[in-house]
Structures are given as C-alpha cells and as structure tokens.
C-alpha positions in Angstrom: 233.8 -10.6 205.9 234.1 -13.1 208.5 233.7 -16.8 208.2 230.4 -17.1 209.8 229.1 -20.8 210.5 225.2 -21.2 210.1 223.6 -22.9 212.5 221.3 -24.7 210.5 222.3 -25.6 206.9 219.2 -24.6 205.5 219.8 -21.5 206.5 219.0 -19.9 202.9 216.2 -22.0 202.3 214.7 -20.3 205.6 215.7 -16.9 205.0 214.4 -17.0 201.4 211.2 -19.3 202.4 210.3 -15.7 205.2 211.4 -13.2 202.7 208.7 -14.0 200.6 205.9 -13.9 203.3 207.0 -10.1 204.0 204.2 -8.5 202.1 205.6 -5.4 202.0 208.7 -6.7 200.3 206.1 -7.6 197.8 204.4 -4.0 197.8 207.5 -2.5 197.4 208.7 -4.5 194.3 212.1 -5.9 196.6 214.1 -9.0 195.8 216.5 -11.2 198.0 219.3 -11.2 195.6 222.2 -13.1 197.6 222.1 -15.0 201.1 225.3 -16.1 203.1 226.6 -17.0 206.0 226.0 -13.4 207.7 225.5 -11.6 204.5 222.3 -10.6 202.8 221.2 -8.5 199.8 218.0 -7.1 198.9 217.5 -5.2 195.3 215.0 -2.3 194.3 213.8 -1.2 190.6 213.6 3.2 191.7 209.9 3.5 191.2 208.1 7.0 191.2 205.8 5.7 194.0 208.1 5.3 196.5 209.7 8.9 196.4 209.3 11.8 198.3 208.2 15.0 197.4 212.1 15.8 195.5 211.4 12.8 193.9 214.4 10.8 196.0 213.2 7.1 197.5 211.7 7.8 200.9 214.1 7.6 203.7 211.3 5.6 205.2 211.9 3.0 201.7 215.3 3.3 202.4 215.4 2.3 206.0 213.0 -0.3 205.5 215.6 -1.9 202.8 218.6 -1.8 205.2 216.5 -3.5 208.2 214.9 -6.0 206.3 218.7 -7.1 204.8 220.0 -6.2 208.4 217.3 -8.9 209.7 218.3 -11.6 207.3 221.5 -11.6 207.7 221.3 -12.4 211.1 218.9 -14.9 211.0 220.9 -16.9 208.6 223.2 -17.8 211.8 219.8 -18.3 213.6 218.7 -22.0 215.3 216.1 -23.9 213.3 213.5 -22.5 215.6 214.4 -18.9 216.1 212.9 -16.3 214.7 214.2 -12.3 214.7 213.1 -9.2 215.6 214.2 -5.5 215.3 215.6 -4.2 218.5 216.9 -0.9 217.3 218.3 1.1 215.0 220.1 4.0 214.1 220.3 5.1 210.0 222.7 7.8 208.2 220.9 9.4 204.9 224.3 10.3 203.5 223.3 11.5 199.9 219.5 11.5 198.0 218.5 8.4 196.9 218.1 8.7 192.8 219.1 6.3 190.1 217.5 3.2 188.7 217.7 0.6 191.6 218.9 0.2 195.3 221.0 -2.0 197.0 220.7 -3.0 200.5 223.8 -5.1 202.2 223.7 -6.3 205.5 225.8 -7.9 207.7 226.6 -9.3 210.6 229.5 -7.7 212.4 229.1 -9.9 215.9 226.8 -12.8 216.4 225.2 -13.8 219.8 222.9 -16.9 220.9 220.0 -13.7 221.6 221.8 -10.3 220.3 223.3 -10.0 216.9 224.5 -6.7 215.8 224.8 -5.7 212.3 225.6 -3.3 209.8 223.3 -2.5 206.6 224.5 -0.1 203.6 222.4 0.9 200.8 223.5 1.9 198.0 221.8 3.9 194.7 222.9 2.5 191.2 222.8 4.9 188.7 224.7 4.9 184.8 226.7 2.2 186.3 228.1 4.1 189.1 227.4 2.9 192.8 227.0 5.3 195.6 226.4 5.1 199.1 223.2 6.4 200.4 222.9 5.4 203.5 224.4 3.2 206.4 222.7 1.7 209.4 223.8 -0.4 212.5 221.5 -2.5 213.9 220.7 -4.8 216.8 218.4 -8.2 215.9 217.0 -10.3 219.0 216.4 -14.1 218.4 213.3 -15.7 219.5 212.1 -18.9 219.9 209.1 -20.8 220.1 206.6 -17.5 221.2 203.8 -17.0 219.9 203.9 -18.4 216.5 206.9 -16.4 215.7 209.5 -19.1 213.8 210.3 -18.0 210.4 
C-alpha cells in the first residue's frame, strides 16, 4: 500500500459522516469497518435476503459492496469540498458468494485532482477461512461545489 497523504485531515470523519447517509448501506445491514489514507473497508452479516435464487449474495450485493468501498477510498484523498461519483466499472465474480459475512477492500491504486482509479476486492468469510469472490477496478470522479453534491 502506498503512503497516500489526505488532503484534508478529517478525511475519516468525512468518509464516515457520508457513509451513514447512504441508505442502502443501512438497508443492506453494511458497516465501514476501517478508513485510511486510500484504503477503505466495508463489512456484511450473509443474510438470506440478499441471495439469489442458489442461495449465494447477489452479484448485484456484491458489486454494490466493492463500489461503495471503491468510492471511499478515494474520497478520503478528496478536497474538503469534493464529493465523488462512479465513473465506471468493471467486476470479476470469481467464486459464489456463501459464508457468514463479506468483506469489501478498496483502494486507491493512482490518485488524481478529478480521476482516481481504484481497485475493490470482496472477499466471503466462512469457518475462518477467507476467499476471494470478486475483484473490481474502478474509476471515481471528484466534484465540487454542484449541485449540493459535497459529502
């Protein structure tokens, strides 16, 4: 992991002070577990309710997990007024989803004053064993000042 520098150093304050405004964080049962410099983690109890129809989380769950901790680890190198978006992504389901809780990791692999670009693993925890699920790369904009959009 690089040593990232945050631009504002109540960087986790922020982060964590948006996380819990994203309602579907709070349907979904998800908590912001860790926030650094370019490094978040989201957790997930496995819930029947969020599965598909083999009983595995829902790949749309699962992407939703990596974006979100993709997101906040970029905007924890974010300006005081900026706020981030989803640009794109692209996802890999590498193996089912079972187990009793997720893990989502992302992370910043380059940081820019608009683009940052980062990576997002999930990963299933089951009997103490951790396996990857699925990776993601991403691309977060910064914005500032439109439309009511900081934090």
């Amino acid at each position: 992991m690089q040593g990232f520098v945050p631009q504002d150093d109540k960087y986790e304050m922020r982060v964590r002070e948006s996380f819990s405004r994203q309602k579907l964080m709070q349907t979904i049962g998800a908590a912001l577990t860790k926030v650094m410099p370019g490094e978040v983690e989201i957790t997930l109890e496995f819930r029947d309710d969020l599965t598909q129809q083999h009983g595995f989380i829902h790949a749309g769950i699962a992407a939703t997990l990596a974006d979100t901790a993709c997101g906040y680890a970029a905007y924890s190198l974010m300006a005081p007024d900026a706020a981030v978006l989803t640009v794109e992504y692209k996802i890999n389901l590498l193996s089912p989803a079972t187990g009793e809780s997720l893990i989502a990791l992302g992370k910043v692999t380059r940081p820019g004053r608009t683009i940052t670009v980062c990576s997002g693993d999930l990963f299933a925890l089951k009997d103490g064993d951790k396996k990857l699920v699925a990776t993601m790369l991403a691309t977060m904009m910064s914005i500032r000042d439109r439309e009511g959009l900081v934090g």
